[in-house]
N, C-alpha and C positions, 0 to 999 in steps of 0.2 A: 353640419357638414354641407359644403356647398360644392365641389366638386362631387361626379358620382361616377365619370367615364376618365380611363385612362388610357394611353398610348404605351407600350411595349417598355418602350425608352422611358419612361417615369416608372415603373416599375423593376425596375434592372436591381437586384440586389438587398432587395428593401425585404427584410425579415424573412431570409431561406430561399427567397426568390433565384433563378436562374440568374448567371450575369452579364448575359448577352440579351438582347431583344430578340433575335433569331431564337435562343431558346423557351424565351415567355410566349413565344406566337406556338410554339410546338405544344409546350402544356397546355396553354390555352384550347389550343385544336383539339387534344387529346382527353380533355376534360370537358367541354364542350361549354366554356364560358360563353355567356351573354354578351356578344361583340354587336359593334355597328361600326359603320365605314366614317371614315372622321370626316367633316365636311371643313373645304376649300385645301383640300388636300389634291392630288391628282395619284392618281393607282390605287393599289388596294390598301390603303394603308387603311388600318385597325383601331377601335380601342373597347375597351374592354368595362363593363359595367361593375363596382364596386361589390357589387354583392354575390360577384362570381368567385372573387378572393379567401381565402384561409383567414380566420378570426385574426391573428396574427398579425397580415397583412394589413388589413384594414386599422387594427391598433393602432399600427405604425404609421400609415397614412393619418388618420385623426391628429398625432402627436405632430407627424411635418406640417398638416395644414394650419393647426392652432398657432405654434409658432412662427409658421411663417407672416405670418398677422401682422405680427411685431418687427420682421425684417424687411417689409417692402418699401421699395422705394420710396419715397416721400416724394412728392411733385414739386417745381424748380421753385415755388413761389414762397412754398412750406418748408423748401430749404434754406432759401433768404432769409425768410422769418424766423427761421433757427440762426441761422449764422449771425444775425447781427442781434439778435437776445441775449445770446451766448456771450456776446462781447461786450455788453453793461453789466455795470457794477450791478451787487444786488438792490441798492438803493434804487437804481435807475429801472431796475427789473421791478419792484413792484409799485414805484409811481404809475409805470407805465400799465401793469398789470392793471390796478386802481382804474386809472383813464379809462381804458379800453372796458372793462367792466359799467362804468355808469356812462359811456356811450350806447353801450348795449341795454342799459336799462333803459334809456332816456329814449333810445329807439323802441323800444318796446311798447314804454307809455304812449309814446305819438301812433303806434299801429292799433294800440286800444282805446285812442280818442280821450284819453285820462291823462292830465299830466299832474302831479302834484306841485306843490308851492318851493319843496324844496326837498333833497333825497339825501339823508342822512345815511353815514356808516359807523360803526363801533369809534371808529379812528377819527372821525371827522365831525365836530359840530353841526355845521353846515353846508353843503356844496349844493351851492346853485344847480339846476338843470343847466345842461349844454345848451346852445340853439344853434 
């Protein structure tokens, strides 16, 4: 778990919870959770330490953070490289897979001062190293 502090507003709803922010800042106050002031925020805004929540709650946050893992955004670069992967045939997906693989070995051997004579795979007799 790598979030531990939440804001009102991420909490709105999430297993029994109240579903306004105005009303988690009340329980909150009323129960006397573990708050600190959010920084680069301006006023009093809040948030609220994980382990001030109902087993429940916390569940249900573990289950949104794991999955959220899986739905974040991918970076513009990592989406090019998806979108034109996506667009070869399979053939061309693992020639290419292939390549890129005994480039990275072939870098590897050069960072370990080790190059061998020649880098075999199941598929291939013999492939030369890159240079």
């Amino acid at each position: 778990m790598n979030k531990e502090w939440y804001a009102a507003k991420e909490l709105v709803g999430i297993a029994g919870f109240p579903t306004t922010p105005q009303a988690i800042n009340q329980r909150a106050k009323s129960e006397g959770w573990r708050k600190q002031k959010r920084s680069g925020v301006q006023g009093k805004a809040l948030e609220y330490h994980i382990s001030s929540f109902p087993d429940e709650v916390v569940s249900a946050l573990l289950a949104n953070e794991e999955s959220s893992f899986y739905l974040a955004d991918m970076p513009k670069a990592e989406k090019a490289w998806s979108a034109i992967y996506y667009q070869l045939t399979e053939e061309e997906r693992e020639l290419l897979t292939r390549f890129i693989m005994r480039q990275g070995i072939n870098a590897l051997f050069d960072r370990l001062g080790a190059r061998p004579q020649a880098v075999t795979t199941p598929d291939d007799d013999n492939i030369e190293p890159v240079s």
